[in-house]
Structures are given as structure tokens and as C-alpha cells.
N, CA and C atoms as an extended XYZ file, in Angstrom:
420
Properties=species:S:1:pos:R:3:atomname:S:1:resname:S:1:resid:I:1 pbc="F F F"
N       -24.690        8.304       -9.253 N   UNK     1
C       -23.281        7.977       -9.219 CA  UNK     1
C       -22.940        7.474       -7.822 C   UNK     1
N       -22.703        6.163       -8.129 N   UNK     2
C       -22.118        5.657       -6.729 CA  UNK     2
C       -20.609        5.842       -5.781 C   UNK     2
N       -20.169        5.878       -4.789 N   UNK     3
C       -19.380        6.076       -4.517 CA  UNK     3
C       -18.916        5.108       -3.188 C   UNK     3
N       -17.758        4.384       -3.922 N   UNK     4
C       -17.448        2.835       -3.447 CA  UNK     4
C       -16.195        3.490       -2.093 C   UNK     4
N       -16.271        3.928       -0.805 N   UNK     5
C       -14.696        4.245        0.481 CA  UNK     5
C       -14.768        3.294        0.762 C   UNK     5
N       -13.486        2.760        0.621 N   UNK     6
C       -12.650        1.812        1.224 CA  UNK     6
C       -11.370        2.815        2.633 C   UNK     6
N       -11.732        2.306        4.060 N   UNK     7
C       -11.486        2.757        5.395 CA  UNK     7
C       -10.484        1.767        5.904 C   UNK     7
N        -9.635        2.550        6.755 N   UNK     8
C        -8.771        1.607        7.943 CA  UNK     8
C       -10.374        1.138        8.434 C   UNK     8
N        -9.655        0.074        9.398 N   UNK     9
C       -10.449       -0.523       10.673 CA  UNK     9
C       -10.705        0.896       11.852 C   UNK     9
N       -12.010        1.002       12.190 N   UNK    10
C       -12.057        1.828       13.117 CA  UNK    10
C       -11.234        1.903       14.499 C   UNK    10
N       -10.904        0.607       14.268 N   UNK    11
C       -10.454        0.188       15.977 CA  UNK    11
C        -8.645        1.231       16.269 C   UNK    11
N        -8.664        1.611       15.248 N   UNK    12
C        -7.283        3.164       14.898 CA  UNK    12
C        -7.874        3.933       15.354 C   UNK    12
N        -9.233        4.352       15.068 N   UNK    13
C        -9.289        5.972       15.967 CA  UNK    13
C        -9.539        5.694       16.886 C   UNK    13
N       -10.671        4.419       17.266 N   UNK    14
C       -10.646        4.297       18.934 CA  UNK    14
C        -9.581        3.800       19.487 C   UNK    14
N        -8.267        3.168       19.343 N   UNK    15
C        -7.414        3.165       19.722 CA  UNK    15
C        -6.666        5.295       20.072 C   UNK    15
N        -6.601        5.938       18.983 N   UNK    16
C        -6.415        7.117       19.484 CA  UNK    16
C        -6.930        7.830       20.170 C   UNK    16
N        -8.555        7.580       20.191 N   UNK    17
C        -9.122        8.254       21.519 CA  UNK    17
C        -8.554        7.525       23.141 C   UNK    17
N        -8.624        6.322       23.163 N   UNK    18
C        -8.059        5.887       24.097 CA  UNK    18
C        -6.869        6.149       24.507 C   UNK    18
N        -5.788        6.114       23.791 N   UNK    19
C        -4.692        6.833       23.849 CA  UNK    19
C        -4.620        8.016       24.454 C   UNK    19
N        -4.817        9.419       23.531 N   UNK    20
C        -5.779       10.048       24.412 CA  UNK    20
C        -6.201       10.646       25.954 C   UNK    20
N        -6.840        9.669       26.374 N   UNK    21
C        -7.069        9.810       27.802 CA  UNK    21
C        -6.378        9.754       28.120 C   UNK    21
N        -5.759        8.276       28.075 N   UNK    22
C        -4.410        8.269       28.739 CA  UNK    22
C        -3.349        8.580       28.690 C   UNK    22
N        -3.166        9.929       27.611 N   UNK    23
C        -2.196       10.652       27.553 CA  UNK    23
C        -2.814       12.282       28.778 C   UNK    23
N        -3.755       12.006       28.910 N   UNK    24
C        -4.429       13.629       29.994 CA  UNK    24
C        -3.450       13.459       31.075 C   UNK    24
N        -3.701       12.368       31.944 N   UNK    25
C        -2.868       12.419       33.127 CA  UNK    25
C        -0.957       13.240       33.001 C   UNK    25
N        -0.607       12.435       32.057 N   UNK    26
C         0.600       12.706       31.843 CA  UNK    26
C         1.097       14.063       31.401 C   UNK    26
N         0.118       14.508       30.602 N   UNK    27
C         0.369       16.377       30.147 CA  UNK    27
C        -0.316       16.915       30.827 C   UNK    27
N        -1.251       17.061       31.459 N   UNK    28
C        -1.364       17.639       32.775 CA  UNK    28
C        -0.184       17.669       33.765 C   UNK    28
N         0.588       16.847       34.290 N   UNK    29
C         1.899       17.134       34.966 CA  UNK    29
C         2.227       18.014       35.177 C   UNK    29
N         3.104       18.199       34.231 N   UNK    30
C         3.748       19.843       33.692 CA  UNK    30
C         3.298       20.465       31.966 C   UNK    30
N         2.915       21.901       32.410 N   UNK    31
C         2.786       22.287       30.900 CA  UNK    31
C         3.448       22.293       29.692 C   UNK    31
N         4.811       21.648       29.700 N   UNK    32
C         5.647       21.852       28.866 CA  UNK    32
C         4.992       19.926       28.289 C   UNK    32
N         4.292       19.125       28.758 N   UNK    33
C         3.904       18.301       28.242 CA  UNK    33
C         2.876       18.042       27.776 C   UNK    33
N         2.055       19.275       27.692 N   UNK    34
C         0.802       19.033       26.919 CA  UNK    34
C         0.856       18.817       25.604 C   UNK    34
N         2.029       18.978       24.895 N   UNK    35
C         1.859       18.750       23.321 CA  UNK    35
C         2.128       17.128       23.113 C   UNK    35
N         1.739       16.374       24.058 N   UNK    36
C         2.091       14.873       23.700 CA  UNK    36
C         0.699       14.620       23.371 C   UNK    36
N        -0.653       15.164       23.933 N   UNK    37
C        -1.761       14.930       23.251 CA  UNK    37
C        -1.878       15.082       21.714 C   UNK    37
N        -0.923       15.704       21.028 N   UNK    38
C        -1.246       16.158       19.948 CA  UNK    38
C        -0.925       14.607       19.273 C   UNK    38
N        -0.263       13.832       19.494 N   UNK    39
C         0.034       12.467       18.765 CA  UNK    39
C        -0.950       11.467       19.180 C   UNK    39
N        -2.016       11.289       20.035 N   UNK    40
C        -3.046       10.377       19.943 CA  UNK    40
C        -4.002       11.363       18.842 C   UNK    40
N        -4.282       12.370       18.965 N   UNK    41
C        -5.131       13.139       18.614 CA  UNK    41
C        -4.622       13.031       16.394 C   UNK    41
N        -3.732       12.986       16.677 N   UNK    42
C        -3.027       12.540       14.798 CA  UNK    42
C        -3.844       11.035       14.299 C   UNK    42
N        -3.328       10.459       15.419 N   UNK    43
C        -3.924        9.281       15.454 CA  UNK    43
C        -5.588        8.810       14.986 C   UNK    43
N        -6.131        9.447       15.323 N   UNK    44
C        -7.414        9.349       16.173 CA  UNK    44
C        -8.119        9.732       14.303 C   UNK    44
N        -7.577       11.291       13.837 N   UNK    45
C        -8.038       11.997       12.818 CA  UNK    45
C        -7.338       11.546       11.799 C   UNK    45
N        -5.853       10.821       11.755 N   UNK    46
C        -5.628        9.838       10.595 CA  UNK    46
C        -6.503        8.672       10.709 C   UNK    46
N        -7.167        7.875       11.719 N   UNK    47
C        -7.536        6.734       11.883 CA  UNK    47
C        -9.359        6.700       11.094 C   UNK    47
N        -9.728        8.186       11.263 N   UNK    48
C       -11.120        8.441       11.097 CA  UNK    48
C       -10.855        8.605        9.479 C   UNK    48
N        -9.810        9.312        8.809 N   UNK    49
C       -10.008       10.496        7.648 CA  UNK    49
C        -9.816        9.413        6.579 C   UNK    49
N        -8.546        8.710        6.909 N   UNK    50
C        -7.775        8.071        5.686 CA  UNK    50
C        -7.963        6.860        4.931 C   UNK    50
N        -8.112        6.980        3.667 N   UNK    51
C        -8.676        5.439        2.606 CA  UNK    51
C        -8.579        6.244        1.310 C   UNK    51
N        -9.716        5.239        0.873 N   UNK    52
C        -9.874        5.503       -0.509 CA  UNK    52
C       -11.158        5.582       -1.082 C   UNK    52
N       -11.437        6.607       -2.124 N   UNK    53
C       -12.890        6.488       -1.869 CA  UNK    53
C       -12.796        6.430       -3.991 C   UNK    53
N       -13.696        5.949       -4.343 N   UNK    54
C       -13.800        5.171       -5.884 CA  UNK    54
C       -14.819        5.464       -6.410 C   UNK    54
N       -14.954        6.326       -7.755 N   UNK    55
C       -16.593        6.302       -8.883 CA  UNK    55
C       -16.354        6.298       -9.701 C   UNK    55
N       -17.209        6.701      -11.075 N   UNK    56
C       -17.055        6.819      -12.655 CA  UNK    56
C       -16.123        7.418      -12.873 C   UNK    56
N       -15.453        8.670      -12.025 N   UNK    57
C       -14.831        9.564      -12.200 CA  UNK    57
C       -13.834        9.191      -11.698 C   UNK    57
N       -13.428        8.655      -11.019 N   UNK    58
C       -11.596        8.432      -10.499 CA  UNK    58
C       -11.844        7.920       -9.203 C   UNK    58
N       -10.338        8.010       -9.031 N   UNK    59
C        -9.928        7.696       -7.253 CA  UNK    59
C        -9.707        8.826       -6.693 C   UNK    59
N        -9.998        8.865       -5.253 N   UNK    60
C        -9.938       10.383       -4.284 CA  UNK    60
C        -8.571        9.622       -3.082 C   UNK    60
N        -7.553        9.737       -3.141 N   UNK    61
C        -6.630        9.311       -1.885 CA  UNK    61
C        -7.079       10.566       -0.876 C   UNK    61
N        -7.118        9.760        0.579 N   UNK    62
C        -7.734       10.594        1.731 CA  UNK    62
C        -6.650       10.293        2.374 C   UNK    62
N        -5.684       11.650        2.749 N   UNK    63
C        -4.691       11.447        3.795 CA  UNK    63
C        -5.469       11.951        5.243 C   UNK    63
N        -4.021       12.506        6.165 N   UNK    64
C        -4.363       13.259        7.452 CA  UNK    64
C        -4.989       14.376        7.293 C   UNK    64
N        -4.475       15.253        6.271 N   UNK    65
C        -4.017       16.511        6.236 CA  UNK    65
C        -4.409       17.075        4.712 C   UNK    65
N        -4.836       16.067        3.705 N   UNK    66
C        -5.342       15.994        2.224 CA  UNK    66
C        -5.933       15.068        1.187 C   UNK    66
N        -6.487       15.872        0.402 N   UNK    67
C        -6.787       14.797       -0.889 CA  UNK    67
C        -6.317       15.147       -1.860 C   UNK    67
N        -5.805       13.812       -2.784 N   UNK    68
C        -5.264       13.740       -3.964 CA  UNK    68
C        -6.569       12.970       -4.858 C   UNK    68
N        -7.222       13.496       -6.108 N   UNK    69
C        -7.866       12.856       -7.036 CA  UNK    69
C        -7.285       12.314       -7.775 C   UNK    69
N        -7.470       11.235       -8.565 N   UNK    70
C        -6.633       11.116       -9.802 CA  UNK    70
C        -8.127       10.427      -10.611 C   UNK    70
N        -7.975       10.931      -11.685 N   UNK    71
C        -9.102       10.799      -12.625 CA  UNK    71
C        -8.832        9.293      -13.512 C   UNK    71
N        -9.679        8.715      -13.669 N   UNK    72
C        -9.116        6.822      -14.648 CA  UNK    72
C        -8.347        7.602      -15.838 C   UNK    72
N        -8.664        8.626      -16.291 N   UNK    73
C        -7.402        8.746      -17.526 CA  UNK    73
C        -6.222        8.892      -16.820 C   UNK    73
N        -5.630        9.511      -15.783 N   UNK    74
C        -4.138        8.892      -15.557 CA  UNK    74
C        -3.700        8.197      -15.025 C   UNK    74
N        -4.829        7.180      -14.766 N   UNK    75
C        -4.324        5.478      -14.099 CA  UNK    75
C        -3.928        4.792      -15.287 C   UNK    75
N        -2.902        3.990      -15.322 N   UNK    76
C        -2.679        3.228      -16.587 CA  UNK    76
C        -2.913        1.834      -16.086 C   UNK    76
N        -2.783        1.341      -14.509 N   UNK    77
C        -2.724        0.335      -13.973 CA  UNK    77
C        -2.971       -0.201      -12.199 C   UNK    77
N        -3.750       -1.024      -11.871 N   UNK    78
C        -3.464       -1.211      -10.528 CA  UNK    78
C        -2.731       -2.353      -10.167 C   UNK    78
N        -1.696       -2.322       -9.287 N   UNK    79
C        -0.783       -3.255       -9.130 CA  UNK    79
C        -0.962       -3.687       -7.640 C   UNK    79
N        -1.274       -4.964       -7.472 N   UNK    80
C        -1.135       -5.253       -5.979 CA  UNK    80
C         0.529       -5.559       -5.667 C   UNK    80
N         0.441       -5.099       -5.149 N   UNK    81
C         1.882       -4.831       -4.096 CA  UNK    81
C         2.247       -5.153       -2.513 C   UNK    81
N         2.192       -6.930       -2.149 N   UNK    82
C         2.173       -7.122       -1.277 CA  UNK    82
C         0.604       -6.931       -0.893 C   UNK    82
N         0.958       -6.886        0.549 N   UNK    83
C        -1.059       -6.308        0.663 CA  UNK    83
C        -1.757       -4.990        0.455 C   UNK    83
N        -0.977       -4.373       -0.124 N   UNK    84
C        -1.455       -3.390       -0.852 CA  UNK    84
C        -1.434       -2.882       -2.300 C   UNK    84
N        -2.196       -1.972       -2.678 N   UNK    85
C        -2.168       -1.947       -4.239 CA  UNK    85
C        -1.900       -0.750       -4.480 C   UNK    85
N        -0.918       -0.515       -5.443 N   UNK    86
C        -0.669        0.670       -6.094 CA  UNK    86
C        -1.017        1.355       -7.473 C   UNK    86
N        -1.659        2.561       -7.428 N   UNK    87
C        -2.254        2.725       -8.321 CA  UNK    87
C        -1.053        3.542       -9.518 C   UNK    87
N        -0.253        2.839      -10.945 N   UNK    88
C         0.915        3.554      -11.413 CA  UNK    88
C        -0.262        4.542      -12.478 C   UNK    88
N         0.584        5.740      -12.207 N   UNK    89
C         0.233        6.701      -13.061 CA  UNK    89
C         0.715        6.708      -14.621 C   UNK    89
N         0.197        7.735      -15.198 N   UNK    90
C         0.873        8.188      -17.169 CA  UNK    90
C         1.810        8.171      -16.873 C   UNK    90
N         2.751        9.091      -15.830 N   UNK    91
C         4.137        9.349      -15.918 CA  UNK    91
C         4.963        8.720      -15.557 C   UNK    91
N         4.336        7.426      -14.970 N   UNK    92
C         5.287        6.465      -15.105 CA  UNK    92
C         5.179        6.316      -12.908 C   UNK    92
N         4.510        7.542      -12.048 N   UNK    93
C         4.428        7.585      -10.949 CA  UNK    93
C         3.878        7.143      -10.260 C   UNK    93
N         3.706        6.383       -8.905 N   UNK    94
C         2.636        5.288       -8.744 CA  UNK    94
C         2.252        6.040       -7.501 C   UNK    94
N         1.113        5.606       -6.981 N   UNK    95
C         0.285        6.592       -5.756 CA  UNK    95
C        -0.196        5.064       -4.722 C   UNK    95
N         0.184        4.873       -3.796 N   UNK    96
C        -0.547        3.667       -2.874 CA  UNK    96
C        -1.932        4.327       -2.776 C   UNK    96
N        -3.059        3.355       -2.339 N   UNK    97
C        -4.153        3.139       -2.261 CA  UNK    97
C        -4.647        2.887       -0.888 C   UNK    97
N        -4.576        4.197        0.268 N   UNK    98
C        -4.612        3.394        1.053 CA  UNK    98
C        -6.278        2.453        2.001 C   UNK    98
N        -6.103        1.400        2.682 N   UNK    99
C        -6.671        0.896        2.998 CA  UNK    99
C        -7.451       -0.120        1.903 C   UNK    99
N        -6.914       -0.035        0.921 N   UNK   100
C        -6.989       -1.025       -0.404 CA  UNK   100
C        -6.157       -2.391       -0.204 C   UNK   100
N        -6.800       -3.319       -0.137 N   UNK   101
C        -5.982       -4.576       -0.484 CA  UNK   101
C        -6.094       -5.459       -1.957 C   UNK   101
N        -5.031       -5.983       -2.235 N   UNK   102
C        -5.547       -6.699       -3.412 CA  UNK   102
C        -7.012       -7.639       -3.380 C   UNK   102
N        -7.400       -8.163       -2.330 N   UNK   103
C        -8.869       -8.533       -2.564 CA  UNK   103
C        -9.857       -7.501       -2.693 C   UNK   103
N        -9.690       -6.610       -2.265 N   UNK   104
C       -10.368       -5.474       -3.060 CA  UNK   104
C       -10.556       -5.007       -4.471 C   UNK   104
N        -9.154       -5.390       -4.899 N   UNK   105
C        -9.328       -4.546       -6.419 CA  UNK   105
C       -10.874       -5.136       -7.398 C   UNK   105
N       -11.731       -6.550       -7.038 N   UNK   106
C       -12.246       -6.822       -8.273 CA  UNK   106
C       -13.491       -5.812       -7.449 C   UNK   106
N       -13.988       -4.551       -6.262 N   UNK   107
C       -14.699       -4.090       -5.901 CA  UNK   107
C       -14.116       -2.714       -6.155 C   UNK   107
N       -13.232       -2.999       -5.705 N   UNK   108
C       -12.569       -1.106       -6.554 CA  UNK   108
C       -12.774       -1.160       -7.921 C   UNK   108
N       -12.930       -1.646       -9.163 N   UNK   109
C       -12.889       -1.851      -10.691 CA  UNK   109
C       -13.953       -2.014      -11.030 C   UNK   109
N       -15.050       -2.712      -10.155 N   UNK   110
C       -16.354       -2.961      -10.080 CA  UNK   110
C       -17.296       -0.711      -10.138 C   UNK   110
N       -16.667       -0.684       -8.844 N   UNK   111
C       -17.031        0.797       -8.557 CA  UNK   111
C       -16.648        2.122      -10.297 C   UNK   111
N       -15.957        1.307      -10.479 N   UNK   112
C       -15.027        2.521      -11.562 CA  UNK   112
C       -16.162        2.207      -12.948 C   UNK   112
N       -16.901        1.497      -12.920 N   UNK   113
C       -17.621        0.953      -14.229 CA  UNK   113
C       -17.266        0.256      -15.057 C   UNK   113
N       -16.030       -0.353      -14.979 N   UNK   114
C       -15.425       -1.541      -15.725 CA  UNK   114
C       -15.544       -2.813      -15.450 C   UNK   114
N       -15.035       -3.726      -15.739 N   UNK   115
C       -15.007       -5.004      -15.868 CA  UNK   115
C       -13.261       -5.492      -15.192 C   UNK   115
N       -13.626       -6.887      -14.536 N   UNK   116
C       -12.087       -7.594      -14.596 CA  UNK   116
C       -11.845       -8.355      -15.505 C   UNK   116
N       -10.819       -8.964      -16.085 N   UNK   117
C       -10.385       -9.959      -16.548 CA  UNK   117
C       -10.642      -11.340      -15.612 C   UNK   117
N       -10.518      -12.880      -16.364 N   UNK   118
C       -10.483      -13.630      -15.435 CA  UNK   118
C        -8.730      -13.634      -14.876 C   UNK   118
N        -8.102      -13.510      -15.446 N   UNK   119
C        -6.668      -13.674      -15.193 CA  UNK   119
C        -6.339      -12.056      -14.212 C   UNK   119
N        -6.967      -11.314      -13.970 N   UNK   120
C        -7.039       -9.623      -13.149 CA  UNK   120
C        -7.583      -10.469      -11.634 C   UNK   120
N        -8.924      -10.915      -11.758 N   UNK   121
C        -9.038      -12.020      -10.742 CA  UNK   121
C        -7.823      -12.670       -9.905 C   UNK   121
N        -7.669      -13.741      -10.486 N   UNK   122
C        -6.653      -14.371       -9.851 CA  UNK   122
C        -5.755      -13.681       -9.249 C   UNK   122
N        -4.882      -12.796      -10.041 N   UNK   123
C        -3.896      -11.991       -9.427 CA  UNK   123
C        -4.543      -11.354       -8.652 C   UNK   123
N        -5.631      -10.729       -8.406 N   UNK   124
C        -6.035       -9.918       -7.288 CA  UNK   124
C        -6.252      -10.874       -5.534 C   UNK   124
N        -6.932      -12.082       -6.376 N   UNK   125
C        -7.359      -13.131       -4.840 CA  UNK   125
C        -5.859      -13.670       -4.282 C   UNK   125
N        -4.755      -13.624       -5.359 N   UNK   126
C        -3.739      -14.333       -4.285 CA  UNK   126
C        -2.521      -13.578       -4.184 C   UNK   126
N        -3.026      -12.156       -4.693 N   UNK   127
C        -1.637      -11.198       -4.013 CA  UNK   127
C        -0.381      -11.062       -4.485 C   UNK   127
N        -0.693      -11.307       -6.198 N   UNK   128
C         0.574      -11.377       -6.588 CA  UNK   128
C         1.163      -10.039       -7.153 C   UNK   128
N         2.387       -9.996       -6.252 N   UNK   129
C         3.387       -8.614       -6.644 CA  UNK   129
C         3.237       -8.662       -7.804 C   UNK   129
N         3.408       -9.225       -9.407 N   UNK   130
C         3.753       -9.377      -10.461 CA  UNK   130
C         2.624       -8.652      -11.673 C   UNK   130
N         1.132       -9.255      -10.792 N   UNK   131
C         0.071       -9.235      -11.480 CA  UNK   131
C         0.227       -7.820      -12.191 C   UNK   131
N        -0.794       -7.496      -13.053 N   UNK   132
C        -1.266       -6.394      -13.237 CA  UNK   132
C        -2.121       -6.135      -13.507 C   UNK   132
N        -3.208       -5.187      -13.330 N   UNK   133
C        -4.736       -5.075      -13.381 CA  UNK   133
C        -5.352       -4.132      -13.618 C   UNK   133
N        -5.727       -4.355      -15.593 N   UNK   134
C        -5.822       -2.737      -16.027 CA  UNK   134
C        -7.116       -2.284      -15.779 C   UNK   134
N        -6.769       -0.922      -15.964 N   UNK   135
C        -7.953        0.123      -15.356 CA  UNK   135
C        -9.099       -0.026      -16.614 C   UNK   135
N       -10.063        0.832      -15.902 N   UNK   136
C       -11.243        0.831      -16.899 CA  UNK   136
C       -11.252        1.751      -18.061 C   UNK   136
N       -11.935        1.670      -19.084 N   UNK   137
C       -12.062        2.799      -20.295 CA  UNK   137
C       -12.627        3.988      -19.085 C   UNK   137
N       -11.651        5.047      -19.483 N   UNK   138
C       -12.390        6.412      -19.291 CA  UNK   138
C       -11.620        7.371      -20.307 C   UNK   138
N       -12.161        8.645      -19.846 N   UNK   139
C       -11.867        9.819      -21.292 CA  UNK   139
C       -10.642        9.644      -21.166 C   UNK   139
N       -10.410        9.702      -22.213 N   UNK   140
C        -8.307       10.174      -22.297 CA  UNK   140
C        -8.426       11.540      -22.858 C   UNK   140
């Protein structure tokens, strides 16, 4: 079973490590400013943690702080949304995807064991809000 993560650009956490440093000088000062490290350091561990990771079995959303699974039976649809894609749920609830772009979706759908449409295509290569791009057979 393969397993397709889709990641920010690294250049987020090394931007927060850098940050970072150059937040030492400044909370060192006075102690009442050491908690400004704590916001490169968010940075740094949102920049490393957060995407999306894709198999037979569902999508895993990777926040700061958690994961949300959602299994292909309660995806009904992926919708690109601007440059990003949203995955709408059964209940009608939609979950962003992050570090997913619509040129991704025919490699996210690829990962899930399904197939695209040629018309899922298109809407995926040129980003259309409108498109819609159904999910693969899994258990219901």
C-alpha cells in the first residue's frame, strides 16, 4: 500500500528556524520576552508537519497540532477551489486539502486507486472553481 504526502515547500520551516535565531537576541533582552520564540518555533513545526498524505484507504489532513482521516466513503467530491482543493464531505461539509493544488488532484486520485475522467482532467490543469472531480469507488 502506497502512500502518496503532498508537503508545503520546505523553505517554511527553514524560514522558521531562521526566524528563530533571530528571534534569540531579542528574548534574551528581558525575560518577559522569551515567549516570542514560541512563534518562529509554530512556524518551523507547522512548516515541517502540515499537508496531505493519500492511499486506498482515505485522506490523512496533517495540521500543527493534529490529524483528521477521512476515509473515500465520506468524500463525495474534490473541488478545486482557486489554488486549492477542497475535499466536500456526505454531510454536505468540506475539509481543505492542505498543500494540495488543483494540478495535483489527477496524482491525489491516481494514489486513491481510481481513475480520472477526461473532463476531471481539464478542470484539474486549469483551476476551475466550478469543476468537480469525483472520488474513487470505495466501501460505502
Amino acid at each position: 500500500m502506497s502512500t502518496v504526502k503532498f508537503r508545503h515547500s520546505s523553505a517554511i520551516a527553514i524560514a522558521g528556524l531562521v526566524a528563530f535565531f533571530g528571534a534569540v537576541p531579542v528574548a534574551t533582552y528581558r525575560w518577559y520576552l522569551t515567549p516570542i520564540l514560541l512563534v518562529p518555533l509554530a512556524v518551523l513545526a507547522w512548516g515541517w508537519r502540515a499537508g496531505t498524505d493519500v492511499d486506498e484507504r482515505g485522506v490523512s489532513v496533517r495540521a500543527l497540532l493534529g490529524t483528521r482521516r477521512l476515509p473515500w466513503s465520506r468524500i463525495t467530491a474534490l473541488v478545486p477551489a482557486g489554488q486549492r482543493v477542497v475535499a466536500v464531505l456526505d454531510g454536505g461539509a468540506s475539509v481543505r486539502l492542505p498543500a494540495v493544488g488543483p494540478a495535483d488532484l489527477p496524482k491525489l486520485v491516481a494514489a486513491s486507486g481510481a481513475e480520472m475522467g477526461p473532463d476531471a482532467e481539464e478542470a484539474a490543469g486549469s483551476g476551475d472553481a466550478e469543476a468537480e472531480v469525483s472520488t474513487p469507488p470505495g466501501p460505502r
